[in-house]
N, C-alpha and C positions, 0 to 999 in steps of 0.2 A: 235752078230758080234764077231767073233775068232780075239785076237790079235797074233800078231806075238811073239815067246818067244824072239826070237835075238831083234826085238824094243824095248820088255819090258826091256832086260838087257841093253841096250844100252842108255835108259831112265835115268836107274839108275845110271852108269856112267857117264850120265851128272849131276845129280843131285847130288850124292854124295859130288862132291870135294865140294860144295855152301855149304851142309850141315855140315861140317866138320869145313870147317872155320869160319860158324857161330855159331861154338857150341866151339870151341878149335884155332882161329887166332894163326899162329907160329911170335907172338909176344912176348917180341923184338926180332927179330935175329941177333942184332950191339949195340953199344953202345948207348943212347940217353941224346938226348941235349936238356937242358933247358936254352934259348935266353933268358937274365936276362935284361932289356932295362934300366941299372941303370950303376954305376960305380964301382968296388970292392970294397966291404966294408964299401958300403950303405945298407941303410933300405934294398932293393928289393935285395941284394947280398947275404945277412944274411940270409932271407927266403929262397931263392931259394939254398945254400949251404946248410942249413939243410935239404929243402924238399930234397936235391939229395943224401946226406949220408943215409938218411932210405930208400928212393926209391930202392935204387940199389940191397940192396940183396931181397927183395921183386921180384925185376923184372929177378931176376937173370944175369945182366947185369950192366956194369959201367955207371953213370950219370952222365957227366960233364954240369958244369956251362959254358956257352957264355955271356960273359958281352960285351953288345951293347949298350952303353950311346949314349945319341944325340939328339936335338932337344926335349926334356919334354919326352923323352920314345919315339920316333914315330920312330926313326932309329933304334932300336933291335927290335920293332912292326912289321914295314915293312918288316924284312927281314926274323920275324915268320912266318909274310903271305906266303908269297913266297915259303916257304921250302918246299919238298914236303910233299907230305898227307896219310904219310905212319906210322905214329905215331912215328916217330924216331925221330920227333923234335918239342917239346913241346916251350911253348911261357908263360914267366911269363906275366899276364897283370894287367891293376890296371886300379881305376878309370879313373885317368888324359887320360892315352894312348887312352881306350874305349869311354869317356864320354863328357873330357873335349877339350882333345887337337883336336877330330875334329871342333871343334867349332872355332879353333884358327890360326890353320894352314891354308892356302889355299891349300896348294900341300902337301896333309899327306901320299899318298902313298900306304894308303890301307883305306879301309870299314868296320870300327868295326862290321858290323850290319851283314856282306854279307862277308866277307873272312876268317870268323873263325868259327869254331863250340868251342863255350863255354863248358870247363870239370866242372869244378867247384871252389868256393871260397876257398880260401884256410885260409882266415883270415878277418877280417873286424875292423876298428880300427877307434874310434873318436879323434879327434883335441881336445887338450885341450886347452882352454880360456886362458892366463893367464895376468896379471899385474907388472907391475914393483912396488917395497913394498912402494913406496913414493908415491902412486896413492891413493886416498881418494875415494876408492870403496871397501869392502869388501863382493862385493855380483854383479851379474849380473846386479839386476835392482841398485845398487849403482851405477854402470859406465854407465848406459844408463842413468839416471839422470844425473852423471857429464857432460857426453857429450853433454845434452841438454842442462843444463847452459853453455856451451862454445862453442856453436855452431864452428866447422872450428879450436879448438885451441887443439882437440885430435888427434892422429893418429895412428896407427895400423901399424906392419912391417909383412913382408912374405917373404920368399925362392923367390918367384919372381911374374911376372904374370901370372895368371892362374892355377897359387897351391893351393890345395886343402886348406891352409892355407889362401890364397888371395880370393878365392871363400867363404871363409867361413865369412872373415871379412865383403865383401861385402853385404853376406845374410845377416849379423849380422845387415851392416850400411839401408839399407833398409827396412828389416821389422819392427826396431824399428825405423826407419824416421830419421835417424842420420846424421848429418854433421862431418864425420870425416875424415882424408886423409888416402890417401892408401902410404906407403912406402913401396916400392917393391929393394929387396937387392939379391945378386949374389949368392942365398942359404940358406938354414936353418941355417948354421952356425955363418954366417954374421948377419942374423936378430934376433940370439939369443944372439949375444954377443952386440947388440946395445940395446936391451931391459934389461939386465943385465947392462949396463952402463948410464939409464936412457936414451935415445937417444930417443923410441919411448915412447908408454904407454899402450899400449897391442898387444897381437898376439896371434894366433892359430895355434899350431903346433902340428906335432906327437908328444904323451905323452913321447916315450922311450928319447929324447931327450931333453925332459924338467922336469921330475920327478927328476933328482938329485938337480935340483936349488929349486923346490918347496920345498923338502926335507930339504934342508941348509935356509931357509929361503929368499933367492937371487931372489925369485919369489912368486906372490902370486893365486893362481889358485884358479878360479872362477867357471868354470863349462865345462863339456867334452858335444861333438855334438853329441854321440850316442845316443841310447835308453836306454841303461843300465848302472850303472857305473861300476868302476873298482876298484879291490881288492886293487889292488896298493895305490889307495889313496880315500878309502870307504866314507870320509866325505864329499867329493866334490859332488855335485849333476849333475845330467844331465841340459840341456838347458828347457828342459821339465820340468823338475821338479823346476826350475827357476824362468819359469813363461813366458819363448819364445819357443814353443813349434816348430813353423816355423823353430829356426835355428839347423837344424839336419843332420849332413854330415858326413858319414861311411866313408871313404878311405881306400877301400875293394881292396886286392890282391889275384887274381886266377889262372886258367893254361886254355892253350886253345890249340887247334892244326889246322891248314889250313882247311879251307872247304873241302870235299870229303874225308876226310879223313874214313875209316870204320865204319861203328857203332860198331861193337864187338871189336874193338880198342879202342873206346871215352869208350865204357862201361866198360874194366876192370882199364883204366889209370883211371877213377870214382872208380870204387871198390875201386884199392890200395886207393888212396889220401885220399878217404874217411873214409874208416880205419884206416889209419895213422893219421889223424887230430880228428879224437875222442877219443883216447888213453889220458888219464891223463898228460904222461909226455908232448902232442903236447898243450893240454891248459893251464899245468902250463909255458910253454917256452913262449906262448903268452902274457900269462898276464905279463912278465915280461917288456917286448917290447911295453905293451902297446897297444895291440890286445885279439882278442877273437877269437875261432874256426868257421869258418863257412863250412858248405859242402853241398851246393848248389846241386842239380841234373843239369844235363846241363841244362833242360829244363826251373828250375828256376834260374837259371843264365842267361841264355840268355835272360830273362824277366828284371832280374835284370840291366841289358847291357840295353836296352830297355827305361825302365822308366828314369835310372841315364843317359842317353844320352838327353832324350826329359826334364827332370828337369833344369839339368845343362846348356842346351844351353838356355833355356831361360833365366836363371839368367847372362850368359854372356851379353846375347842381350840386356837385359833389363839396364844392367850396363856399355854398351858400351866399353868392354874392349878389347883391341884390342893389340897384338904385334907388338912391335916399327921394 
């Protein structure tokens, strides 16, 4: 059978422009925004300001920060989902927003699971344990001993409820069978200046915020919820290495962009981030903060989304924690 030469060209014509933009997307052609769901000159402000100063000459294009506070992350979350899915507006996300704050929220707005397509980690960071210096524990399983002889007369503070800080205490108060109270405080700031004033008698918080008390002596750190430890302070052991291998909580920071959005868009906002986060100077700027590099493929990111979704709601469920 003879084809037509005008269909055959006509063929290609159609096919070309598909080919084209999956080999070469004319991305970005405007500036792009990274939806920071924190407040200026928090943890998540700090990241997202550095990823956007290197981003920008990479993409040839300017990257502004949108700082969206509200409601544990879910108000800059929501209004990532939303944007449209054209890769012009990236979404910083973190545990709480993906994992935890569905569990907590009734009306969140959006479906971690089902209105984003996951780029990748951009960081992954554990809580570290710490003690107030008047506590008679200088070791993990010392303060889980204390708290057995005192059934009800220890407590733990947190940033509030449902922080990766208050999830962490609670794995803590469970897996080793503990009676201890939860003190839930208006932020990390609050419930660090209460632990520093004897007020509580331990907490787990991001390290970058508590390594200078560890440091002056103002605190006494017992052990970090990652797999690894950290340069910052090498003697400290992990949870695992402890002897509670159960209590292990990353509070991992990524980027995401709206479902539908292109694949050869999700793929090179991968490339860059992913070469930018294995550079020397992106894990020494981590360690300092209190984090490690991570660069997840979407594909195990969105696994990652996945497991810490189905983990975490059941530790809420199981702990009955609910928002007043």
């Amino acid at each position: 059978m003879s084809r037509s030469p005008s269909r055959f060209v006509l063929g290609i014509a159609l096919v070309l422009p598909t080919l084209c933009f999956a080999a070469d997307p004319a991305w970005p052609s405007r500036p792009v925004t990274i939806i920071t769901p924190g407040d200026a000159g928090g943890v998540l402000d700090i990241r997202a300001r550095w990823l956007a100063e290197r981003l920008a000459p990479l993409l040839g294009q300017s990257v502004i920060v949108d700082n969206r506070p509200g409601s544990g992350g879910s108000v800059g979350t929501q209004a990532g989902a939303k944007s449209p899915a054209d890769g012009h507006t990236l979404t910083l996300i973190h545990l709480g927003t993906m994992a935890i704050n569905p569990h907590l929220y009734a009306r969140l707005g959006y479906d971690p699971l089902a209105d984003f397509i996951p780029i990748t980690r951009i960081s992954g960071g554990p809580q570290l344990l710490v003690v107030h210096p008047s506590v008679k524990a200088g070791s993990l399983a010392e303060l889980i001993s204390l708290a057995k002889a005192q059934p009800g007369q220890l407590n733990f503070g947190s940033a509030g409820i449902g922080t990766p800080g208050h999830l962490a205490g609670e794995l803590f108060k469970r897996s080793a069978a503990l009676d201890v109270v939860h003190v839930p405080y208006k932020g990390g700031a609050q419930a660090v200046s209460a632990l520093l004033a004897g007020q509580i008698t331990f907490m787990a918080e991001n390290p970058s915020v508590l390594l200078q008390h560890v440091a002056s002596g103002r605190l006494r750190a017992l052990a970090f919820t990652g797999p690894t430890r950290l340069k910052s302070l090498p003697e400290v052991p992990t949870t695992n290495e402890a002897g509670s291998p159960e209590l292990e909580l990353v509070a991992w920071t990524g980027l995401a962009v709206p479902a539908g959005t292109p694949k050869p868009v999700v793929d090179r906002i991968y490339r860059e981030v992913r070469d930018l986060m294995t550079t020397p100077k992106a894990s020494e700027w981590l360690e300092l903060i209190g984090s490690y590099p991570r660069t997840d493929s979407p594909e195990t990111f969105a696994r990652v989304i996945r497991d810490d979704h189905a983990k975490w709601g059941k530790v809420i469920r199981d702990a009955g924690i609910r928002l007043e």
